[in-house]
C-alpha positions as CSV (number, residue, x, y, z in Angstrom):
1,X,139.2,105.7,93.2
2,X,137.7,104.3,95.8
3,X,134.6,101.8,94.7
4,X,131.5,103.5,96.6
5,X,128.8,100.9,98.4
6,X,125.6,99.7,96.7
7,X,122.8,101.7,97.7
8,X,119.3,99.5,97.5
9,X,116.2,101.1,97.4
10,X,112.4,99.6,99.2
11,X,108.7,100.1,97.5
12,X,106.3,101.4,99.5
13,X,102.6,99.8,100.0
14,X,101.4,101.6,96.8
15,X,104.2,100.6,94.7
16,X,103.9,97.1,95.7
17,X,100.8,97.1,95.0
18,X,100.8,97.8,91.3
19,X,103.5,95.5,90.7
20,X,101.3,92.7,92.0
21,X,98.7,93.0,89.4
22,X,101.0,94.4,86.6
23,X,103.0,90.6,87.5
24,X,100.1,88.7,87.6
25,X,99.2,85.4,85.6
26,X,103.3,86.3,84.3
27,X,105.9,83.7,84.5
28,X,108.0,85.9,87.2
29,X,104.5,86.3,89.4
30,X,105.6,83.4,91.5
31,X,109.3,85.4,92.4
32,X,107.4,88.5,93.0
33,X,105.2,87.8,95.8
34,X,107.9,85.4,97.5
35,X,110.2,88.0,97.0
36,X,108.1,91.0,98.3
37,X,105.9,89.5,100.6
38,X,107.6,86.5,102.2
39,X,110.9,88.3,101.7
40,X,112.7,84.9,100.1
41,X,116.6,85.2,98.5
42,X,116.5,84.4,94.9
43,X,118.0,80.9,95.9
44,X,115.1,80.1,97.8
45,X,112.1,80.9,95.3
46,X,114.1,78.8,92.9
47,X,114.8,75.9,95.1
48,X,110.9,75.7,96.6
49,X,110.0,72.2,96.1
50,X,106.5,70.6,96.6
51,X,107.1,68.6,99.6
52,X,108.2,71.8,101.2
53,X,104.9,73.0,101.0
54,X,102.1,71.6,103.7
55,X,98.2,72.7,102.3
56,X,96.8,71.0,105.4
57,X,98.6,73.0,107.8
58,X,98.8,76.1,105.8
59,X,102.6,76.1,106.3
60,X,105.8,76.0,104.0
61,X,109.0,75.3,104.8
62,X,112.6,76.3,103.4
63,X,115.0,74.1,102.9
64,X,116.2,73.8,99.3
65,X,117.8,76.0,97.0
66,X,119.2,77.0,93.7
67,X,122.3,79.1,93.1
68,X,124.1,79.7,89.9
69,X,127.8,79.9,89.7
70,X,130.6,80.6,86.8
71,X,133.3,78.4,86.1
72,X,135.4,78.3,83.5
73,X,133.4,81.6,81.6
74,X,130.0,79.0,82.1
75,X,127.1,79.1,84.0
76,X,126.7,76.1,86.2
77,X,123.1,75.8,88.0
78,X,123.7,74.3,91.6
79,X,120.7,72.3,93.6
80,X,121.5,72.3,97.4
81,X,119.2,70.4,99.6
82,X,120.2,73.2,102.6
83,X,119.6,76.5,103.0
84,X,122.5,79.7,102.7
85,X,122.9,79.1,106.7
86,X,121.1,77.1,109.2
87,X,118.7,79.8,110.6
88,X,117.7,80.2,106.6
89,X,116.1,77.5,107.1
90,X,112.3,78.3,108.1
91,X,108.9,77.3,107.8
92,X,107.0,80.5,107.0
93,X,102.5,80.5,107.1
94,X,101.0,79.6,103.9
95,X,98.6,82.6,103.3
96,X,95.6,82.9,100.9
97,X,96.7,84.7,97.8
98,X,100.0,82.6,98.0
99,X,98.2,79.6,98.0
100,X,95.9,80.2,95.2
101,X,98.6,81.0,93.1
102,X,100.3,77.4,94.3
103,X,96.9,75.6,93.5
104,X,96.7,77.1,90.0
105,X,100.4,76.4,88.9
106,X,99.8,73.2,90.1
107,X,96.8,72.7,87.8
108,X,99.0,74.2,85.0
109,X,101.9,71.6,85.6
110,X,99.2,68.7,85.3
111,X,97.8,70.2,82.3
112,X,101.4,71.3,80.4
113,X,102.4,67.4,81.6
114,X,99.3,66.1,79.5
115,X,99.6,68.2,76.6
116,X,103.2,68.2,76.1
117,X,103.9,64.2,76.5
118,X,107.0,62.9,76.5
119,X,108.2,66.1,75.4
120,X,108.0,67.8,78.6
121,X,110.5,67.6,81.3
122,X,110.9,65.3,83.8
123,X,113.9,66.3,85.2
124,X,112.5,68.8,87.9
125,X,109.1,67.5,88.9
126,X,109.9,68.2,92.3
127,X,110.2,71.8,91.9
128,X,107.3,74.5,92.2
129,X,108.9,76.9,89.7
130,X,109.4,75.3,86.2
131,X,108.0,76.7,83.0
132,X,105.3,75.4,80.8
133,X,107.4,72.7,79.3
134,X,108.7,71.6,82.6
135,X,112.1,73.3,82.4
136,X,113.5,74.9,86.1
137,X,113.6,78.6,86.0
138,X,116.8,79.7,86.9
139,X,118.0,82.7,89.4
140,X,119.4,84.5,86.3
141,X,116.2,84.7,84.7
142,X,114.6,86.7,87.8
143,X,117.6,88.8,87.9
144,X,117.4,89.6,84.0
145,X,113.2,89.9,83.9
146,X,112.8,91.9,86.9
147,X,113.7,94.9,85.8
148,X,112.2,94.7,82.3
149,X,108.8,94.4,84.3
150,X,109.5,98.0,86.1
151,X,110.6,99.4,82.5
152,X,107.6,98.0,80.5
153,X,105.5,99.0,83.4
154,X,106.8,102.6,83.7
155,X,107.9,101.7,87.4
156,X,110.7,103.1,89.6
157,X,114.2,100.9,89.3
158,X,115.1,98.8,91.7
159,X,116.9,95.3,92.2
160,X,114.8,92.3,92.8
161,X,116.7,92.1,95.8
162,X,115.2,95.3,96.9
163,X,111.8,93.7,97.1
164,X,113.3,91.3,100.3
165,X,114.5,95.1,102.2
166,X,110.8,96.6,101.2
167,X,109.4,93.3,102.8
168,X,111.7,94.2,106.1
169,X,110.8,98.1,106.0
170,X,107.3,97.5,105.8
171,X,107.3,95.0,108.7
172,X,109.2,97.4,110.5
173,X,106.7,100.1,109.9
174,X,103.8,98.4,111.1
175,X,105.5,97.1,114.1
176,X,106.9,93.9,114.1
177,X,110.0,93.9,116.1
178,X,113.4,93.2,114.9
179,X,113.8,89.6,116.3
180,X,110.3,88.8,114.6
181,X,112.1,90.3,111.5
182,X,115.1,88.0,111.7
183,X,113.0,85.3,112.2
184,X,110.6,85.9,109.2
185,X,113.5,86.7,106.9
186,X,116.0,84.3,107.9
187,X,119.3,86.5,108.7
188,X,121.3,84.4,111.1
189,X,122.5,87.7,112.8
190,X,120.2,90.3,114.0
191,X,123.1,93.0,113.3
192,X,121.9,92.2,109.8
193,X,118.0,92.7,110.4
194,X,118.9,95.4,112.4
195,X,120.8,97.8,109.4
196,X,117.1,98.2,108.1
197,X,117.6,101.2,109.2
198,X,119.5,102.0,105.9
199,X,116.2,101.0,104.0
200,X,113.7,102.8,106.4
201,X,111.3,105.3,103.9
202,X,110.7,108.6,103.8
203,X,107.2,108.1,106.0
204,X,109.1,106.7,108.9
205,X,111.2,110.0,109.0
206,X,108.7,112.3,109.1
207,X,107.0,110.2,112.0
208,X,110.9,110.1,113.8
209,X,110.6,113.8,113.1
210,X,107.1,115.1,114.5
211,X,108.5,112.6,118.0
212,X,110.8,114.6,118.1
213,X,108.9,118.1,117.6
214,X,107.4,117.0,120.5
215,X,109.9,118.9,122.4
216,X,109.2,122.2,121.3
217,X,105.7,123.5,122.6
218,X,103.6,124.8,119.5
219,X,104.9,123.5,117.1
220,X,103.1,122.3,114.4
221,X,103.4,118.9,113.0
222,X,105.4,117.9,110.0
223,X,103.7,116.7,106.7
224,X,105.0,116.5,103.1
225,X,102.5,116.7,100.4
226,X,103.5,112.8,98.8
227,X,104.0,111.3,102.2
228,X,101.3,112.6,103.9
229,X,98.8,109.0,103.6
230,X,102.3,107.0,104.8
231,X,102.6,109.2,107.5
232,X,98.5,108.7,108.7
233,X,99.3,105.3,107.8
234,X,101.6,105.3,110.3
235,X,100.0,107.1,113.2
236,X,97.1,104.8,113.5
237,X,99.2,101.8,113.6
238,X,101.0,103.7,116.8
239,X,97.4,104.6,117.9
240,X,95.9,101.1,117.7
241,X,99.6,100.1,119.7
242,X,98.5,102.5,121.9
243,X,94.6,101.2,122.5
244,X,96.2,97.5,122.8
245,X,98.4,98.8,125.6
246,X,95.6,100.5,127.5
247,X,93.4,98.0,127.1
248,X,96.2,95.6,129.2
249,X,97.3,97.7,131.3
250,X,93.5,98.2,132.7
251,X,92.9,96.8,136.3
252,X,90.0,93.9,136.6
């Protein structure tokens, strides 16, 4: 029998949302909100390092990462000053909620450092993710947690992978253009970007659809009763596209 493809899944705005605050002040916060809203590859959230990160400039930069690999029936944990290709590597803008929760695991490394002694780990004082005795968090342990979050939380399954397509769909929604996409997310081929069509929710095709009804005089718009917010959602991002246009296309 023939092995049928994988098929991922996106959270909408909502969704996202909750899981921000049901993740928050969590060890697996810090994966989250890469993951969702800067649309980083498991490899990358573990690999950030602090020198990567620029708080003058707002900006932070991917260049390191963290992949785990079985040999042998064991788990070997493999550090790679490079990124999966060269266009993975990208400096990305450091945004305020990001940033705060930088600061204050930076304040909690100092603090863990103090209280713990000689007993806390040395070993990976370069990286950003560790826990509170120093020790790096590997990608397994985002893999494994993830989904225990959405259980305990009474949340729809999905991989953590997932979060990097809802990060794509929701950038596609609000208009940010494919190359933008690439850019943001790192895919060295816009083919790639471009199959977010696969992951496009159930909002965007019922905007596709009332285009389309366009066609036929009198009739009356599509809505379904649990996407109806997406869809206005959706409609005044087109009509503020809209008002921008105008506005430039209007003589002096």
């Amino acid at each position: 029998m023939e092995k049928q493809p994988f098929e991922g899944n996106i959270y909408n705005e909502e969704e996202l949302e909750k899981l921000f605050q049901v993740v928050k002040g969590t060890l697996i916060e810090l994966a989250v909100l890469l993951g969702a809203f800067y649309g980083l590859r498991r490899s990358e959230i573990v690999g950030l390092k602090w020198d990567s990160v620029d708080f003058v400039q707002k900006t932070f930069t991917i260049r390191h990462t963290v992949t785990e690999v079985s040999i042998d029936g064991k788990f070997l944990t493999i550090a790679r000053d490079r990124t999966k290709t060269k266009s993975s590597c990208r400096t990305l803008p450091l945004v305020a909620p990001f940033e705060k929760v930088l600061q204050e695991l930076r304040q909690k490394q100092e603090r863990n450092q103090k209280l713990c002694g000689s007993s806390y780990c040395k070993k990976y004082l370069d990286y950003i993710y560790v826990n509170e005795i120093g020790e790096q968090i590997k990608p397994a342990y985002i893999t494994d947690h993830f989904p225990r979050v959405l259980e305990q939380n009474h949340m729809r399954r999905i991989r953590f992978h997932d979060l990097r397509h809802s990060c794509a769909s929701l950038l596609y929604a609000h208009g940010v253009s494919l190359k933008e996409i690439q850019e943001w997310l790192g895919h060295s081929n816009i083919g790639t970007t471009a199959n977010i069509d696969t992951y496009l929710s159930f909002d965007s095709k019922v905007s596709s659809a009332n285009a389309i009804l366009n066609v036929f005089p009198g009739a009356p718009s599509l809505t379904h009763p649990l996407q109806k917010k997406a869809v206005n959602s959706t409609d005044s991002v087109n009509s503020a596209k809209r008002k921008k246009a105008k506005k430039v296309s209007k003589p002096a």
